[in-house]
C-alpha positions in Angstrom: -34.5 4.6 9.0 -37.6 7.0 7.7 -37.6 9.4 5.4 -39.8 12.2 4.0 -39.4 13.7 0.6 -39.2 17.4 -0.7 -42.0 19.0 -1.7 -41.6 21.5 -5.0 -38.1 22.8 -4.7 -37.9 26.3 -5.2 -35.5 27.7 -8.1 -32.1 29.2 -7.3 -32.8 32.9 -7.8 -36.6 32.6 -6.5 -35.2 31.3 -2.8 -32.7 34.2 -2.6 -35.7 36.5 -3.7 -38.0 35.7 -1.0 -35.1 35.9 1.5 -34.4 39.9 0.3 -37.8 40.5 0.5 -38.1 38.7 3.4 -35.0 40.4 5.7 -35.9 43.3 7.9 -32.6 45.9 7.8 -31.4 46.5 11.0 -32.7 49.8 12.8 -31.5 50.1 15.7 -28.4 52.3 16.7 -25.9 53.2 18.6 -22.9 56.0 19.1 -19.9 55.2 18.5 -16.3 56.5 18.6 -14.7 57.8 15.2 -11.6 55.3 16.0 -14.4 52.2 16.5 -16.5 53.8 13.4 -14.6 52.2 10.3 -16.9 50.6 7.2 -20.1 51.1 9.8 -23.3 52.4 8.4 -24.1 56.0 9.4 -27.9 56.6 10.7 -27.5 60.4 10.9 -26.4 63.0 8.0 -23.4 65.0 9.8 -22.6 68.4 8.2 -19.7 70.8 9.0 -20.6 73.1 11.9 -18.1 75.7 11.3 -15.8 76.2 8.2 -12.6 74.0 7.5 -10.4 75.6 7.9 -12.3 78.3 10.3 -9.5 80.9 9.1 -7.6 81.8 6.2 -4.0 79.7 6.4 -0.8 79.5 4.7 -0.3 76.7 2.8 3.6 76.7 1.9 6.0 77.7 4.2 7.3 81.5 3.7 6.3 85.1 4.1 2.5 86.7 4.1 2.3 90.0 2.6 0.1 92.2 1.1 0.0 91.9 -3.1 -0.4 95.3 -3.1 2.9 96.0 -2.0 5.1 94.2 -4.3 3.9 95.9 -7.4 6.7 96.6 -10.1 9.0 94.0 -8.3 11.5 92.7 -10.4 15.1 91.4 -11.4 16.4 95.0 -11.4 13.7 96.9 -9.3 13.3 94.1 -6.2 11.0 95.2 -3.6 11.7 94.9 0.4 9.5 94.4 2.9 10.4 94.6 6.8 9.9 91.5 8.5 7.8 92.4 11.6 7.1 88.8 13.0 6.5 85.5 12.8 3.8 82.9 13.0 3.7 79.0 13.4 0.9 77.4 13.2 -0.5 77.4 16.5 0.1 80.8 16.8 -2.1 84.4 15.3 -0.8 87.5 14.3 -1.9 90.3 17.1 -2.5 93.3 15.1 -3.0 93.9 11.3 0.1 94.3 8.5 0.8 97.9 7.3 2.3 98.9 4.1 6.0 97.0 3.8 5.7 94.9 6.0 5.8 90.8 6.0 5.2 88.2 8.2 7.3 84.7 8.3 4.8 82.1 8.4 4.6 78.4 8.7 2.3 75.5 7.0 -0.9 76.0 8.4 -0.2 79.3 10.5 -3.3 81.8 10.2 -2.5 84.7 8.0 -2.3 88.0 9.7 -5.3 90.3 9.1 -4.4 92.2 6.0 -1.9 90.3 4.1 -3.4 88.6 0.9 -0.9 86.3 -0.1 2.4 84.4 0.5 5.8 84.2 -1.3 7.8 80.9 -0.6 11.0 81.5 1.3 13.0 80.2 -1.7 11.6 82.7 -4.0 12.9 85.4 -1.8 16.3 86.9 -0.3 16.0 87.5 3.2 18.5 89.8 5.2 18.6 90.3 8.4 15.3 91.8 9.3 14.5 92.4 5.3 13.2 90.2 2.5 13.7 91.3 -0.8 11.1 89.7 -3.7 12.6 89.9 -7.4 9.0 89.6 -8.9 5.2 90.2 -7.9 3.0 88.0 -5.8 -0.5 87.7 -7.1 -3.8 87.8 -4.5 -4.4 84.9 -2.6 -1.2 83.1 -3.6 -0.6 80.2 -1.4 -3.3 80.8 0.8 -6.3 78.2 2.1 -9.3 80.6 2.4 -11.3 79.7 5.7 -14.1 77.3 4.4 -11.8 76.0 1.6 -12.0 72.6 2.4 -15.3 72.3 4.3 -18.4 75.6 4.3 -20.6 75.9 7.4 -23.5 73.1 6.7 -21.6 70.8 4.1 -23.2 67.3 4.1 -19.7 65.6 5.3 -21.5 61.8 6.1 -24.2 60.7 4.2 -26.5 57.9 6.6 -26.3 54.7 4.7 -22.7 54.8 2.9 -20.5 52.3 5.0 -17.5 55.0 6.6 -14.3 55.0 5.1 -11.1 56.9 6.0 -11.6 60.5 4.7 -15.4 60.3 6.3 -13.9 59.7 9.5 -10.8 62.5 8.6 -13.9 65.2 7.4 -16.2 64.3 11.1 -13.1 65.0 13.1 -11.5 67.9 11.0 -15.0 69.4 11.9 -14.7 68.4 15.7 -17.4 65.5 15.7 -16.0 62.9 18.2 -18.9 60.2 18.2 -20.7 59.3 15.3 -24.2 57.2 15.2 -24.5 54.5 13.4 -26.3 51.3 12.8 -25.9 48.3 15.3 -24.0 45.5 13.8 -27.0 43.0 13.3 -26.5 39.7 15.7 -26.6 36.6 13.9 -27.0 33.6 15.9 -25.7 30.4 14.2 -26.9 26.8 15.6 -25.2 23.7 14.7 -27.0 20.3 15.6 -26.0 16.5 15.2 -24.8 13.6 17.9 -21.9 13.5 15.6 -20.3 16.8 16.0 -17.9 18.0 18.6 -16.1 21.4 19.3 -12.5 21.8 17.7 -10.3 21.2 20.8 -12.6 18.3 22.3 -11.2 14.9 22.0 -13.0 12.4 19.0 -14.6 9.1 19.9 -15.4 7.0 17.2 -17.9 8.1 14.4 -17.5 11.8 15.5 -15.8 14.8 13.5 -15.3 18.4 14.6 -17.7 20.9 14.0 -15.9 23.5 10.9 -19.0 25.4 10.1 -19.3 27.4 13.2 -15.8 28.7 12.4 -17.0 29.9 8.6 -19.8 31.2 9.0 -19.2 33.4 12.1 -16.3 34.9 9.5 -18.4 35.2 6.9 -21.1 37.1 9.4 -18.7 39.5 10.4 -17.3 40.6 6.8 -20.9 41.2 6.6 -20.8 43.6 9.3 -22.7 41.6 11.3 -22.0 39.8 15.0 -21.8 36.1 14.8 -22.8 34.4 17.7 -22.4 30.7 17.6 -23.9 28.0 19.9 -22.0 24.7 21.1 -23.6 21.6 18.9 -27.0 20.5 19.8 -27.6 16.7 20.0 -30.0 15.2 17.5 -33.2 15.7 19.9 -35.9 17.8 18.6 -37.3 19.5 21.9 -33.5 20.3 22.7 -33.0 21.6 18.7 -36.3 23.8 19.4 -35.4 25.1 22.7 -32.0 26.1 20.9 -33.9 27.8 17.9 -35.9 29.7 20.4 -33.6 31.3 22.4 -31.4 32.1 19.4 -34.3 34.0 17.9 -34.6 36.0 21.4 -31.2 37.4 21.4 -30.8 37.8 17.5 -31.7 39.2 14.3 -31.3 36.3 12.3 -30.7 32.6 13.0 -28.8 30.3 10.9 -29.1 26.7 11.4 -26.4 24.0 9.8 -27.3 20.5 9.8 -30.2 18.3 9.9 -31.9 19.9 6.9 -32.5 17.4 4.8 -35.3 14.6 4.9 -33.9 12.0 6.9 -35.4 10.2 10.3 -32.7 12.8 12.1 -33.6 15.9 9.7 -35.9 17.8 12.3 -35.4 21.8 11.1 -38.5 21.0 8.5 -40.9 20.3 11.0 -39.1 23.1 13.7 -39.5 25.7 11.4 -43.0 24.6 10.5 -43.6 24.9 14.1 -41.5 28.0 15.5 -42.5 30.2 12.2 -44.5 30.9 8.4 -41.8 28.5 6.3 -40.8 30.4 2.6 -39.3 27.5 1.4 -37.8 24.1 1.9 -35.1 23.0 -0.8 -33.3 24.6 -3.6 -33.3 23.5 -7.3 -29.6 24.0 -6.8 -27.0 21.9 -6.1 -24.8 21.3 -3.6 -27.2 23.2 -1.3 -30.5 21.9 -2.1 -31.7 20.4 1.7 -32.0 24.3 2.4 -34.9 26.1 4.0 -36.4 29.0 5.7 -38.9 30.2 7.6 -40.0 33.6 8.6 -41.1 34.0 12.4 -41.7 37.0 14.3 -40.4 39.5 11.7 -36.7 37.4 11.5 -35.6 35.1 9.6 -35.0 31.6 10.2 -32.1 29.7 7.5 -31.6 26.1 7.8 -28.2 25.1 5.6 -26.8 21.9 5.0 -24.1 20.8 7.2 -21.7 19.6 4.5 -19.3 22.4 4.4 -19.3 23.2 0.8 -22.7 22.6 0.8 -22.8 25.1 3.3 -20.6 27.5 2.8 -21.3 27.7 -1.1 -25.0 28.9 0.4 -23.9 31.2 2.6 -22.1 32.7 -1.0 -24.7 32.8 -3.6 -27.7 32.8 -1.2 -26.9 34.8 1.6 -24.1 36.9 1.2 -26.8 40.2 0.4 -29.5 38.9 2.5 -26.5 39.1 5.7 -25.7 42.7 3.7 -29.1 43.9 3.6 -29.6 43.5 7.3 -26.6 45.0 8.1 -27.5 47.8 5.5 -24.1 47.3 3.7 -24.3 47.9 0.0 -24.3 45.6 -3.2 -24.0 42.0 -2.9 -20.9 41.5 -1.5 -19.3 40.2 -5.1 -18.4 41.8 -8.4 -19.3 40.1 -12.1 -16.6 39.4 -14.4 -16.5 37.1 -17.4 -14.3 34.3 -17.6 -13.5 30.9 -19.8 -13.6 27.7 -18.1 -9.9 26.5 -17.7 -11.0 22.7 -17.5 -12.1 20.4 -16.3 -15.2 20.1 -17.4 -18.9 20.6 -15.3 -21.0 18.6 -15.4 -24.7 20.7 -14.3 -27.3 18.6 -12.9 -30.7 18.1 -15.2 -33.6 20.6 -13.4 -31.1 22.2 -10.9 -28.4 24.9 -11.1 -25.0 24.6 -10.6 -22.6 26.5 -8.2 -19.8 25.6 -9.4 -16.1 27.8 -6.4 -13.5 28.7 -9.2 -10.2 29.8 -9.0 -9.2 32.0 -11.1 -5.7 33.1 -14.0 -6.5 36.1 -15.4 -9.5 35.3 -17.5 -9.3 31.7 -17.1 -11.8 30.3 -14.2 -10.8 26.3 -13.4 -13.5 24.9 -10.6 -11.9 23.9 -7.4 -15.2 21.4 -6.1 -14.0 17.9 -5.3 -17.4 17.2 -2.7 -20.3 18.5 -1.2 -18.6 17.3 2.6 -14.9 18.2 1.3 -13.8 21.6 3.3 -11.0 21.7 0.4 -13.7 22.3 -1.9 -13.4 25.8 -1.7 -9.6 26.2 -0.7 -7.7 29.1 -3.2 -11.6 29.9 -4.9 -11.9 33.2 -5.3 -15.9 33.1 -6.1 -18.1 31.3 -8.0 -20.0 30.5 -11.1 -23.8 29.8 -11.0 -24.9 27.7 -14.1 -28.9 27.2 -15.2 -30.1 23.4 -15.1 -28.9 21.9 -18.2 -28.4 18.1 -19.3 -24.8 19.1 -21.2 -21.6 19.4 -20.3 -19.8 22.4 -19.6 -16.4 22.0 -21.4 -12.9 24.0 -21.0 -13.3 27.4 -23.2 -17.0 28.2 -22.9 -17.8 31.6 -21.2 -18.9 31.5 -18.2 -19.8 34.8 -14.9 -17.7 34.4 -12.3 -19.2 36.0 -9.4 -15.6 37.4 -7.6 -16.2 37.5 -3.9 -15.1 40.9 -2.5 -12.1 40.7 0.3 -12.0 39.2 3.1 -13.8 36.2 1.5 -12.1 35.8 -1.4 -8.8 33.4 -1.1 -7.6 33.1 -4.9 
């Protein structure tokens, strides 16, 4: 069994560097529904055509009148109006109100030309085809001027703010059916070893199911991204290469799991010499150093370890904002909060960082890693801490970042 060794491994914060730097954000587009559009990433400003509302409307249920009219209304001088109509609020007013007269109108209903305001109905005695008002109604009482909400050309999407739900109310409020946005980046993701088989596919001796597929593809799509995972390729390097190649034909980005390292069967180092211009190949980090990348055609290649912590903790610190930044999502997909390490105690590695999944109580963060191969390694962590190269011992009570992953990928 051969070997080659690493070369100068990169630092943590260095490797994620030249992958930013590195990623291309998506730019193509497309139109989509507003029911399809939720958290996507406008490419086009949209701004209100007409006003919101395009007329003046009630806004309580009652009567519209003119202001002018109930003047010197009182307990003992009451005023009364004839009521000449009604209006819901599909429905106009035909003809402008004269002097003492009132309109019953709905929520919403347009008010009829000339009345300025509107009187609730319980503020009011109404008889017959009279309503009486013990006191005076001031302008504009109750009334949603056209334009209120929205004016002609208000900015109502702004391109590269992920949609949320009163975007989407504002677009259609203003008649926009479709918006466009940016395509959801593809992200191919390649698995390789003899060893691995699909979950479903029956085990023969010295095989395991393939987990990372599974993970990753989620972890693409909170992203805003579309995973699209290949079966496992057999340890072969012209069928590994063939795999890598079509992958970067039909995606945006390819991530690789497995066969990273520097072992006899590690053949991504030498592939991604060959396919593209490599950035780097290991990480002063651990678990995660076997990690490397290459940049080839304007995409980027990623080659992560195929232990799943090892993995997945990568796909956390490294390349959660690389996967945003394509996808032109904002921030890094975690918040920073301090905490106090609940115990055990870390032990860092001497000349590499340390990400250490945590679960957190309150302020208290206890680590949850049991082994760079052990799935349950990051079972009920809710993010992670990332600690500098250091010889000593991280004990219960110092002060530590916890890096809080933002939902869906957070499960503590």
């Amino acid at each position: 069994m051969r070997a080659h060794l690493f070369g100068r491994l990169t630092p943590a914060l260095q490797a994620r560097r030249q992958l930013l730097e590195a990623v291309r954000p998506i730019a193509r587009t497309e139109e989509v529904a507003l029911g399809e559009a939720l958290g996507r990433v406008p490419a086009r400003a949209v701004r209100a055509r007409a006003p919101v509302p395009p007329f003046d409307r009630a806004s309580w249920d009652g009567y519209a009148l003119r202001s002018v009219d109930t003047r010197g209304a009182g307990l003992r001088t009451p005023v009364s109006l004839r009521i000449v109509g009604e209006v819901f609020a599909e429905q106009t007013f035909r003809r402008r109100l004269r002097a003492g007269e009132a309109v019953a109108i709905a929520t919403g209903g347009a008010v009829p030309s000339g009345a300025d305001a509107v009187e609730i109905f319980e503020e009011v005695v109404a008889r017959g085809r009279t309503v009486r008002l013990r006191a005076p109604v001031r302008p504009g009482a109750r009334i949603a001027p056209a334009g209120d909400d929205f004016a002609r050309g208000e900015l109502l999407v702004r391109p590269g703010s992920p949609l949320g739900p009163s975007d989407l109310a504002a677009a259609a409020a203003c008649g926009q059916d479709r918006l466009t946005v940016y395509a959801r980046p593809v992200v191919a993701i390649v698995p390789n070893g003899n060893e691995l088989r699909l979950p479903g596919e029956r085990l023969r001796p010295g095989q395991i199911y393939e987990s990372n597929n599974a993970a990753l593809s989620a972890i693409v799509s909170a992203c805003g991204g579309l995973p699209r995972a290949v079966p496992p390729v057999r340890d072969d390097p012209r069928a590994i290469e063939a795999a890598l190649r079509r992958a970067l034909r039909r995606s945006d980005l390819v991530l690789a799991t497995g066969g990273s390292s520097v072992g006899e069967h590690d053949h991504l180092p030498r592939l991604f010499a060959k396919i593209g211009r490599p950035l780097f190949h290991g990480i002063a980090v651990r678990p995660g150093k076997p990690t490397l990348a290459a940049r080839a055609g304007g995409k980027l290649l990623v080659g992560l370890p195929g232990h799943p912590t090892s993995c997945l903790l990568n796909m956390h610190w490294l390349m959660l904002p690389v996967l945003r930044r394509l996808a032109r999502l904002p921030g890094p997909g975690w918040t920073e909060r301090p905490a106090r390490l609940a115990g055990p105690a870390v032990a860092p590695t001497p000349g590499l960082a340390t990400v250490v999944p945590v679960r957190l109580r309150g302020a208290l963060a206890s680590s949850t890693f049991h082994g760079s191969s052990a799935i349950s390694s990051l079972r009920g962590a809710a993010g992670f801490a990332l600690l500098p190269p250091s010889a000593a011992r991280v004990r219960a009570g110092r002060r530590l970042t916890v890096f809080v992953l933002e939902p869906p990928l957070a499960t503590g």
